[in-house]
C-alpha positions in Angstrom: 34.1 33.5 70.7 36.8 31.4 70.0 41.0 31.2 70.9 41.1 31.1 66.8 39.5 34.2 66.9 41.4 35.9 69.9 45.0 34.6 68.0 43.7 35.9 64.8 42.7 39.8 66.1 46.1 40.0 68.2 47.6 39.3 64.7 46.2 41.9 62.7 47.0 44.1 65.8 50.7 43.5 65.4 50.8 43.9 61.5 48.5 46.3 61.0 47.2 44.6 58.1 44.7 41.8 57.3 46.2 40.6 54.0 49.5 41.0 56.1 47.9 38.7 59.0 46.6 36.3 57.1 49.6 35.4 55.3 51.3 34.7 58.7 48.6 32.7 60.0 48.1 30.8 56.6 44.4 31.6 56.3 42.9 33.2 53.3 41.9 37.2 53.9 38.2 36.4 53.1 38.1 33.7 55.9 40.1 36.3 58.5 37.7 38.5 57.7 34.8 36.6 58.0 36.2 35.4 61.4 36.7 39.2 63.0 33.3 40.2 61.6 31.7 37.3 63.5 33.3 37.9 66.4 32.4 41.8 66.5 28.8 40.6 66.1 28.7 38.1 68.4 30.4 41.0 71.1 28.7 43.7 70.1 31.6 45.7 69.5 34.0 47.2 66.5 37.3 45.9 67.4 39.8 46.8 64.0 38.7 50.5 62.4 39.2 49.9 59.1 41.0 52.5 56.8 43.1 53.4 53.5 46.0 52.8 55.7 45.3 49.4 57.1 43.8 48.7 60.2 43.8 50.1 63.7 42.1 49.4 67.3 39.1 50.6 68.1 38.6 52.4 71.6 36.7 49.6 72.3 39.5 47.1 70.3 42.4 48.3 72.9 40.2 47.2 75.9 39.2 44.0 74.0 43.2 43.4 73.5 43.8 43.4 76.4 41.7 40.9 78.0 42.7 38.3 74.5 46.3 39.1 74.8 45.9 37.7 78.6 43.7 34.8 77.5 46.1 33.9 75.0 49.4 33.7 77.3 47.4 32.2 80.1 46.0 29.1 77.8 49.4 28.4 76.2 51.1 27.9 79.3 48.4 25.4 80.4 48.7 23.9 77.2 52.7 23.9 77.3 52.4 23.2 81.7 49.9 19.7 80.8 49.6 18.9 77.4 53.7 19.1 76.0 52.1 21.4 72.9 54.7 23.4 71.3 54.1 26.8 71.9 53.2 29.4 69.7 55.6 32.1 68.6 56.1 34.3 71.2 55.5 38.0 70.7 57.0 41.0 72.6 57.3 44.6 71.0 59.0 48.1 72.6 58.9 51.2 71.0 61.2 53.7 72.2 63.1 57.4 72.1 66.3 56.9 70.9 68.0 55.3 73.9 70.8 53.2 73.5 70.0 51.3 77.0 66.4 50.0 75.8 68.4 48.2 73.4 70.6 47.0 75.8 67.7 46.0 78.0 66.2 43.6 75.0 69.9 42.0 74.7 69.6 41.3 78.3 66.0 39.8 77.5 66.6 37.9 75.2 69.9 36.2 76.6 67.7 35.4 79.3 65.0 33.3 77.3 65.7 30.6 75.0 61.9 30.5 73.0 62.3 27.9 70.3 60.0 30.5 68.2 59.4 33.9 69.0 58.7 37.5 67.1 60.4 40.2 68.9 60.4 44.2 68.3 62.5 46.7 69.0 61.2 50.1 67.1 63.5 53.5 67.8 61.0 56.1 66.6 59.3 59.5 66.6 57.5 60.5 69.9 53.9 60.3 68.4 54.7 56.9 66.6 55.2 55.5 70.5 52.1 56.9 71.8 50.0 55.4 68.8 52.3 52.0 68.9 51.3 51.5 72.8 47.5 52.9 72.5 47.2 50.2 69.7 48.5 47.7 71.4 51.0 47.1 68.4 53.6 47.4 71.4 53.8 46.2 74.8 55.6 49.5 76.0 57.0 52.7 75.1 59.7 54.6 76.6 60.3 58.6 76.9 61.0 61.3 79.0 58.8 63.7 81.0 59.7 67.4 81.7 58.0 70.6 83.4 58.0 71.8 80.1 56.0 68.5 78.2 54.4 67.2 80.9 50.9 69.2 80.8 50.9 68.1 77.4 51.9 64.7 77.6 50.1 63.9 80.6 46.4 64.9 79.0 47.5 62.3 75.9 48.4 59.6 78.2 45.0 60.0 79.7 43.1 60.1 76.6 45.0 57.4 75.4 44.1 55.3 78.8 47.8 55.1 79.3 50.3 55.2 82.2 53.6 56.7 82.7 55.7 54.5 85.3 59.3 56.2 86.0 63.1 54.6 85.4 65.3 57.5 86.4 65.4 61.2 86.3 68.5 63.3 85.3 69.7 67.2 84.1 70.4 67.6 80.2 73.8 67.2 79.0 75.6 68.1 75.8 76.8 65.8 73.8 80.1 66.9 71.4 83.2 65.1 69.9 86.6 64.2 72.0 88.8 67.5 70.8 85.4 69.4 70.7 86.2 73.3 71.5 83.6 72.7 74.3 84.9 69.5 75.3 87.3 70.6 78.4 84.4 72.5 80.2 83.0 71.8 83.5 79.8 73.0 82.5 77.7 75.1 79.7 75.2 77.5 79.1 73.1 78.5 76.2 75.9 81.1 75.5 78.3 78.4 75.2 76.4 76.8 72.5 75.0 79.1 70.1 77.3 79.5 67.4 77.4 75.5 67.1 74.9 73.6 65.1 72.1 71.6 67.5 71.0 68.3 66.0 67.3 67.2 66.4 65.7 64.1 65.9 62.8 65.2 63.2 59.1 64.9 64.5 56.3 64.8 62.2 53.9 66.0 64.8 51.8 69.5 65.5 53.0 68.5 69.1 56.6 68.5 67.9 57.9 70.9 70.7 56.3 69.1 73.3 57.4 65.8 71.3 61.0 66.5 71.0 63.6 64.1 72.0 66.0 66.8 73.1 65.2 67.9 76.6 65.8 71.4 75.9 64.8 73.1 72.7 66.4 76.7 72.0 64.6 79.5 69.8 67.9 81.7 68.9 70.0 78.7 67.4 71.1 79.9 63.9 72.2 76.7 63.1 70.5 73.2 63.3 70.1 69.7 61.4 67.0 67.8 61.5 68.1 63.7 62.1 65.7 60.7 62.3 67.8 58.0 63.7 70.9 57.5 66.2 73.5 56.5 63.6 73.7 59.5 61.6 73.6 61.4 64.7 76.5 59.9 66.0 78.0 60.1 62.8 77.2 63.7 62.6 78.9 65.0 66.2 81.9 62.3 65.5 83.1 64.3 62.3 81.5 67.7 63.1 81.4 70.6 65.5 77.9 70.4 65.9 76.1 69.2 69.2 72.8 67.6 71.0 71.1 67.4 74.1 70.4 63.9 76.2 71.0 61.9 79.0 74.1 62.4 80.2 73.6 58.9 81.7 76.5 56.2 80.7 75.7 52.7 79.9 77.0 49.8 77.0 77.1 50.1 73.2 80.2 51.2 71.1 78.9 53.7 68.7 79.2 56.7 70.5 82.9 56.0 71.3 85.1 59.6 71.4 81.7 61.7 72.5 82.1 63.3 75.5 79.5 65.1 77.3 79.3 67.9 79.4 76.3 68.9 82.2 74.3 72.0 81.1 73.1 74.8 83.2 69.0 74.3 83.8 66.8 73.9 86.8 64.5 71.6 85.1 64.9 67.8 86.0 63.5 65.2 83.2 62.2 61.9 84.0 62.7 59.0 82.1 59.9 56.3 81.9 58.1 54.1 80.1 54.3 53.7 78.9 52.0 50.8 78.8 48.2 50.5 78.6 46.6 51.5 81.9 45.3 48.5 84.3 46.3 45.9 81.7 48.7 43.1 83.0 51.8 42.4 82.0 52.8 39.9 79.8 55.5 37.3 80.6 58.4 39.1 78.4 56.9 42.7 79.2 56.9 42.2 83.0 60.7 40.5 82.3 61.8 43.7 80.0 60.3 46.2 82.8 62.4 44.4 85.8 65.3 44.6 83.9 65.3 48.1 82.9 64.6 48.2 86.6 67.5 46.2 87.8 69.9 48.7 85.5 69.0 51.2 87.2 68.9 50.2 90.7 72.4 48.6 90.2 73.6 51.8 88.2 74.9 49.4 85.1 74.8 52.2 82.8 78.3 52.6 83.9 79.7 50.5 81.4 77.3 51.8 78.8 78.3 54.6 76.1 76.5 57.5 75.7 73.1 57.0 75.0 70.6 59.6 74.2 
């Protein structure tokens, strides 16, 4: 087993691909190939399932990342601490609900670290797509919410997916609606309130998808409702309609959502915003960095001078 071979494996991890990996690394596919067969003989082990889709991690791949990834970061700083060798690129990848303050958070991050070459990620996307990101180690972390409603659900996937679910924040739902919005004066709703207004979702591809839902409470009697897959055309959508969502409630930076207002909604039920990583594994420089800044924004309540974020 060599560091080639532990550099070349965390590369096919992050794309997904070998011909993709190889052209990054500048190694044919043939001799990338050859390399991770060697190495899963010499171990014993399958580490990349291999597929019409590309590749993925094995069971055994994830626990095998792990332990490279740490290898990997630990000899590059000796070789950076003694030797004056240039780094190589450093990598760092969050996949994420649609929350305006993880972006914020990786702004913060990267203000904070001036890497000569680097390879960062920052992936909005569907609730199943961050569950199989972080299980595959193609990301450090995912963030979501927990619920009384999800949790049973998502709980039992975390564990089959060896991962953990380590709290930000919790908070009550909110409705989000335009400045001028008939439902923009109130102090508070309820599901009366709402119903002959149009709820917009973020779409999940998912037999999960009510337990996967980004909106914290879902509603079976809406007669109206539009499916959207990213936070631009949902801002869009409430800024120039009468239609409505479901988040946070929680203020931070970002100008986007500028003249959405929101208002608290009736419910008992307290969600719990979080994030995910691979159980027991260490954290990376950059991943331990993101985690105590999302840490530090909430502890210092900067959301403050955040817009709405979902």
């Amino acid at each position: 087993m060599t560091l080639q071979q532990l550099r070349y494996c965390l590369e096919i991890a992050s794309c997904g691909s070998m011909n993709e990996a190889a052209k990054r690394l500048f190694v044919s596919q043939p001799s990338l190939s050859n390399a991770i067969k060697e190495l899963e003989n010499e171990l014993g082990i399958t580490i990349f399932e291999r597929n019409s889709r590309g590749m993925s991690l094995s069971q055994d791949g994830v626990e095998f990342l792990g332990y490279a990834r740490q290898i990997i970061e630990q000899t590059e700083s000796l070789e950076n601490r003694y030797y004056g060798k240039k780094r190589s690129p450093v990598y760092f990848s969050v996949s994420t609900q649609h929350y305006a303050f993880a972006a914020d958070a990786f702004v913060r991050l990267m203000k904070e670290n001036n890497h000569p070459e680097y390879s960062y990620s920052l992936k909005e996307m569907q609730t199943s797509g961050i569950l199989d990101d972080v299980r595959l180690m193609r990301s450090d972390l995912g963030i979501l919410y927990l619920c009384d409603s999800n949790s049973k659900v998502m709980n039992k996937l975390f564990s089959d997916a060896n991962l953990k679910f380590t709290p930000l924040f919790n908070t009550l739902p909110h409705v989000y609606v335009r400045a001028g919005h008939p439902l923009a004066a109130k102090t508070r709703l309820n599901e009366a309130d709402i119903s002959e207004f149009a709820y917009i979702t973020f779409e999940q591809e998912d037999p999960h998808a009510l337990h996967f839902s980004e909106e914290m409470l879902s509603f079976t009697r809406m007669a109206r409702s539009i499916k959207v897959s990213d936070r631009a055309t949902l801002s869009h959508l409430l800024l120039g309609s009468d239609a409505f969502t479901i988040g946070t409630g929680v203020l931070g930076s970002g100008g986007e959502l500028a003249g959405i207002v929101t208002v608290p909604f009736d419910s008992e039920e307290m969600f719990t915003v979080g994030w995910i990583a691979v159980k027991d594994r260490k954290p990376g420089v950059l991943m331990a960095q993101y985690i105590e800044i999302l840490n530090d924004m909430v502890s210092r309540n900067s959301f403050d001078d955040m817009q709405f974020l979902f």
